[in-house]
N, C-alpha and C positions, 0 to 999 in steps of 0.2 A: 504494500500500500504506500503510496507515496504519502508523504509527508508534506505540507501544508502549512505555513505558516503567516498567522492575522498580526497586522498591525492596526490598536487601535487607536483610535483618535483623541491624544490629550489634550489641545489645547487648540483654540481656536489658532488658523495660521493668520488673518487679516486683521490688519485695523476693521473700524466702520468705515474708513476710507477706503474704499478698494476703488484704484482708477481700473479704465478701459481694457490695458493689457494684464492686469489679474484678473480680471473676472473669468478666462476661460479656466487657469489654473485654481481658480476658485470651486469650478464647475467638475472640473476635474476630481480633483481633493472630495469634494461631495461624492463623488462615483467611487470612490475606495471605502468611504463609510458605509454604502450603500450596498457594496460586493461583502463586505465584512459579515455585514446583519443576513444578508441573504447567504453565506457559509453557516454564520451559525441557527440562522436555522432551516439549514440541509436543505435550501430551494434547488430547481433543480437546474441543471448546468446551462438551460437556452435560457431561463431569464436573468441567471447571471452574465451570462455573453452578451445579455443586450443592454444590461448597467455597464459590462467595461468598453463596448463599443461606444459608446456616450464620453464617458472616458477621456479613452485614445483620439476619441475625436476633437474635443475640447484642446488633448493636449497639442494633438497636430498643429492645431492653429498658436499656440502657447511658444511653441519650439523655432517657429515660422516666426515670430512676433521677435524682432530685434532689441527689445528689452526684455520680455521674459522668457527670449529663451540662454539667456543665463543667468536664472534663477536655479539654484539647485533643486525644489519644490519642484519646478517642470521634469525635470530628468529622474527625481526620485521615486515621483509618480507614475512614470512612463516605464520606468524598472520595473517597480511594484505588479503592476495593471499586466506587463508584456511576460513577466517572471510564472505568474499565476496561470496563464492562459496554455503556456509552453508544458506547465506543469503537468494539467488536465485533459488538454485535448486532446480528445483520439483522433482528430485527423494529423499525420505523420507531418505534411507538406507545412500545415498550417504552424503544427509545433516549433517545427523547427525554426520557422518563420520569425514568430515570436521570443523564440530562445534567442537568437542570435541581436535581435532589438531590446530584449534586455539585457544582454553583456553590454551591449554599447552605451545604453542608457544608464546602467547601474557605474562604470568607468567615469561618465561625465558626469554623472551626480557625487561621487566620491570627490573629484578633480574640482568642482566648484563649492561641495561644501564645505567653506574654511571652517565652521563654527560648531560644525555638527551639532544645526536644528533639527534636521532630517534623520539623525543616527536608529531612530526606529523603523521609520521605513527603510529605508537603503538595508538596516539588518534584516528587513523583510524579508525583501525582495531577494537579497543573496542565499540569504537563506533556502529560499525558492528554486535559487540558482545551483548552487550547490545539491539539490536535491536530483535535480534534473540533472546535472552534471553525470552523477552517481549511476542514475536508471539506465542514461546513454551508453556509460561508463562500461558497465554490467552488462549490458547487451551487446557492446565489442569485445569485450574481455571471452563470452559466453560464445562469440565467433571468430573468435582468434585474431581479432583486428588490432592486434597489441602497438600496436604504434597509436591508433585511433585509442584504444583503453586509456593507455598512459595516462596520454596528453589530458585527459578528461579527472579519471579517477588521483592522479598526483594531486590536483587543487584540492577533490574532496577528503582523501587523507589527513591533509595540511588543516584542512577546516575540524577534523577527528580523529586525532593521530593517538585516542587511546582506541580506536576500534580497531584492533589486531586483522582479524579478515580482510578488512579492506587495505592495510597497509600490506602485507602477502602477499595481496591480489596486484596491487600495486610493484612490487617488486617483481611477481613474474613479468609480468609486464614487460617491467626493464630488463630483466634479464632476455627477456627473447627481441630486445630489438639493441641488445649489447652495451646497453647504458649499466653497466658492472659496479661501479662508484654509485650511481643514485639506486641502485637496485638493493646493497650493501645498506644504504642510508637508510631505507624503508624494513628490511627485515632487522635493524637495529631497533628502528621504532618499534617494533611489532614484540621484539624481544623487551626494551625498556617497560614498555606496559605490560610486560608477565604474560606473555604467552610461553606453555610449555609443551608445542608439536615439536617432537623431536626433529622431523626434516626442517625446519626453519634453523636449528642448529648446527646441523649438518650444510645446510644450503649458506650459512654464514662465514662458518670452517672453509669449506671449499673457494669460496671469494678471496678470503683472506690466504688460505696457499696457494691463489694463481697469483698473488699480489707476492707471495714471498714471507710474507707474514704470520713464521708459521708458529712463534710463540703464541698470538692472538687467537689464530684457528685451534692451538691445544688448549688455551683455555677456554674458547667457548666451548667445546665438545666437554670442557668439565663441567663447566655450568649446565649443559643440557642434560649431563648423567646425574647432577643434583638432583632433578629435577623427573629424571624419568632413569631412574637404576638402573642398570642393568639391560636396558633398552636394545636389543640382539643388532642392529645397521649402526644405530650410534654407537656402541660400545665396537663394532667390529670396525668401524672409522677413526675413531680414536685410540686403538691398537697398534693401526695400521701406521697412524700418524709417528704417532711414538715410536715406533720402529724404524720408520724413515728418516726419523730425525733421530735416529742411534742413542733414545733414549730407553738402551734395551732391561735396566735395573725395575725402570718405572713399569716399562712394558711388561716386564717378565710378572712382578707383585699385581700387574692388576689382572694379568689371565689366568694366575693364580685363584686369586679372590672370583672373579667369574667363574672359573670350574667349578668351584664353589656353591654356584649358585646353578649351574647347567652345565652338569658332565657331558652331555649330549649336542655338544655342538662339536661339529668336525672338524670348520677351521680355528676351534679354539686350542680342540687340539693339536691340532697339524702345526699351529704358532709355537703352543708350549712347546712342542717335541722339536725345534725347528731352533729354539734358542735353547734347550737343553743340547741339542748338538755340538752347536757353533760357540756360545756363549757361556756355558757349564760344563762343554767338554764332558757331556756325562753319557755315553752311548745309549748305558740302560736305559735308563729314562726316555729317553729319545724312540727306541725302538717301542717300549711298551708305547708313548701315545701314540705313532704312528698305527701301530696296532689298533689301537681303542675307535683311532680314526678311521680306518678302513673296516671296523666291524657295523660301525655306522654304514659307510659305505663302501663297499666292496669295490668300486671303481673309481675311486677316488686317487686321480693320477698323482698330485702332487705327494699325495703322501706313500703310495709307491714306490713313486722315485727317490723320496729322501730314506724311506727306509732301504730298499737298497742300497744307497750311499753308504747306510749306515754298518750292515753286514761285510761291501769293501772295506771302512775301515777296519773292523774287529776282522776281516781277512787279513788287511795287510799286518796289524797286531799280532798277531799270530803266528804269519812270517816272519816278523822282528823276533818270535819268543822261537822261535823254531818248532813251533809246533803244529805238524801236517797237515796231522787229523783235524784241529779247529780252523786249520786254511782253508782245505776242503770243503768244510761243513759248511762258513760263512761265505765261500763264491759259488756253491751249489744256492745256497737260501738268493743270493742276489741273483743269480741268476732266474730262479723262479721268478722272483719279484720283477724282474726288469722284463722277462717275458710276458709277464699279465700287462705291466705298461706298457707294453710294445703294443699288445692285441688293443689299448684303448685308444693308442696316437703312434703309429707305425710311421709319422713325419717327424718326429721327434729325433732332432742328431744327436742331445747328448743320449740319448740312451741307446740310438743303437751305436755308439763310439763305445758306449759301458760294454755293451753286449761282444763287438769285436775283441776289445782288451780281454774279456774272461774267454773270450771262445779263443785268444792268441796263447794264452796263459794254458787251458788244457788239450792245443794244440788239435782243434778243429778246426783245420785248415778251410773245408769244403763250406761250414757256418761264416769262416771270416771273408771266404771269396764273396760270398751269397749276399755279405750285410756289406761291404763296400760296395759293391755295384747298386746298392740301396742308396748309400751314401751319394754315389756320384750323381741318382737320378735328382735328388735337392736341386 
């Protein structure tokens, strides 16, 4: 339902002197009392259209009139009258008509009211304006006309910038017509006034690491897990993040604390077993979540491939200890494993380069011819 807003009349605007060129803006001023009483009590829309016709016509002549038409009364009323109509009317053509005659009107009534006598209407009528703004706004946004939204919906924000959805909506906006800074500016608002959708956090984070910015983007993904725990895309963002920026202490303690909360996620595990490798040099560990990973799911490449890794190392440990039998055990086990990866992404070079080295190593010549000719087809 659109929104609607009455200015009513406190105080007479004339002397008892009214010369020749007030009298139509006087005439006028009466047709906004007269549009008021017939809103409030819910006349119906053709006898209001034939008070503001009365009006606009009054004002025509008002605007025309080389003394009053700069009076700001002329312009504020002309707002008022053309803001209302744009509001209401179901004919499209006609709306618009009048929408566009009240930005003009509402600009040159602000621009000559030094004194703000008029500051009720003019708030009227913007108000009207800004309404309208919104419904237009909504209805490009609603057709992907995001350049057309923007331009509309940015003013109505700016006029309500605790209404979180519209400041959003406002930011997609920008983002799909690559205004990234003012896009930025808006899902700030939206966050400033306590909203807690975690993609509005996410969608803030990611601005600020195309900017470089990536202390900012790691604290806001803390503030949005304040906010929403545990959150499974935020928290696997904010992992991701930390690991990128080799803050792998902080990373390693919070996929901790998350197992914690959901042993059942795969890439939490495949993270933990992934910095147990590399960064605790602890194989065990490593291989059990890899494991834990692929019981989730069985084709789960990544975590494949690194548990393989992980059985070469504890091969070539084993070589260093001289011992066969566990050399054996652990390039048999990689080799299994690097064949299930093989059967899920056969374009994959490091694994079939793993697959040559083991098949060099037990001296299957006819395996290594077979997987370079693989090789060279890349």
């Amino acid at each position: 339902m659109h929104r609607i807003y009455l200015f009513f009349i406190l105080s007479v605007l004339y002397c008892n002197a009214v010369n020749a060129q007030g009298s139509q803006v006087k005439i006028a001023n009466n047709s906004v009392g007269k549009l008021q009483t017939s809103i409030s009590n819910k006349e119906d829309q053709k006898k209001q259209f034939v008070i503001i016709g009365e009006g606009l016509k009054a004002i025509e002549s008002a605007q025309n009139d080389k003394k009053t038409k700069n009076w700001p009364e002329t312009w504020a009323i002309k707002a008022y009258l053309t803001s209302y109509v744009a509001l209401v009317d179901e004919n499209e053509q006609s709306a618009e008509k009048n929408f566009s005659l009240a930005v003009e009107a509402l600009a040159k009534a602000k621009e000559l009211d030094k004194f703000q006598s008029n500051h009720e209407l003019i708030g009227a009528a913007e108000k009207n304006i800004i309404a309208k703004k919104q419904s237009l706004g909504t209805e490009a946004f609603n057709n992907n006309d995001f350049l057309n939204a923007y331009t509309l919906l940015k003013d109505v924000s700016d006029r309500y910038p605790k209404d979180t959805l519209l400041a959003v909506n406002t930011a997609i906006c920008a983002q799909n017509i690559q205004q990234y800074n003012d896009a930025l500016a808006f899902l700030l608002r939206a966050k400033e006034a306590g909203i807690k959708n975690p993609n509005v956090y996410q969608n803030i984070a990611a601005i600020y690491t195309s900017k470089f910015d990536n202390e900012q983007a790691i604290k806001t993904l803390e503030e949005g897990l304040q906010l929403n725990p545990y959150h499974v895309s935020l928290n696997n963002d904010y992992i991701n993040l930390l690991l990128d920026n080799e803050r792998y202490d902080k990373a390693f303690k919070r996929i901790e604390s998350s197992l914690g909360q959901d042993n059942q996620n795969k890439l939490l595990l495949f993270l933990y077993g992934y910095l147990q490798q590399y960064k605790q040099n602890n194989l065990s560990n490593a291989e059990n979540a890899y494991k834990k990973a692929l019981n989730l799911d069985q084709n789960y490449f990544d975590s494949l491939y690194q548990l393989a890794l992980v059985f070469l190392s504890e091969a070539n440990n084993s070589l260093n200890e001289k011992n066969t039998t566990k050399y054996n055990s652990f390039t048999n086990r990689a080799e299994f494993t690097l064949l299930r990866a093989y059967e899920i992404n056969q374009n994959n070079r490091n694994v079939v380069k793993l697959l040559i080295d083991i098949y060099t190593r037990k001296n299957r010549l006819d395996r290594v011819q077979e997987l370079k000719r693989k090789l060279n087809e890349f």
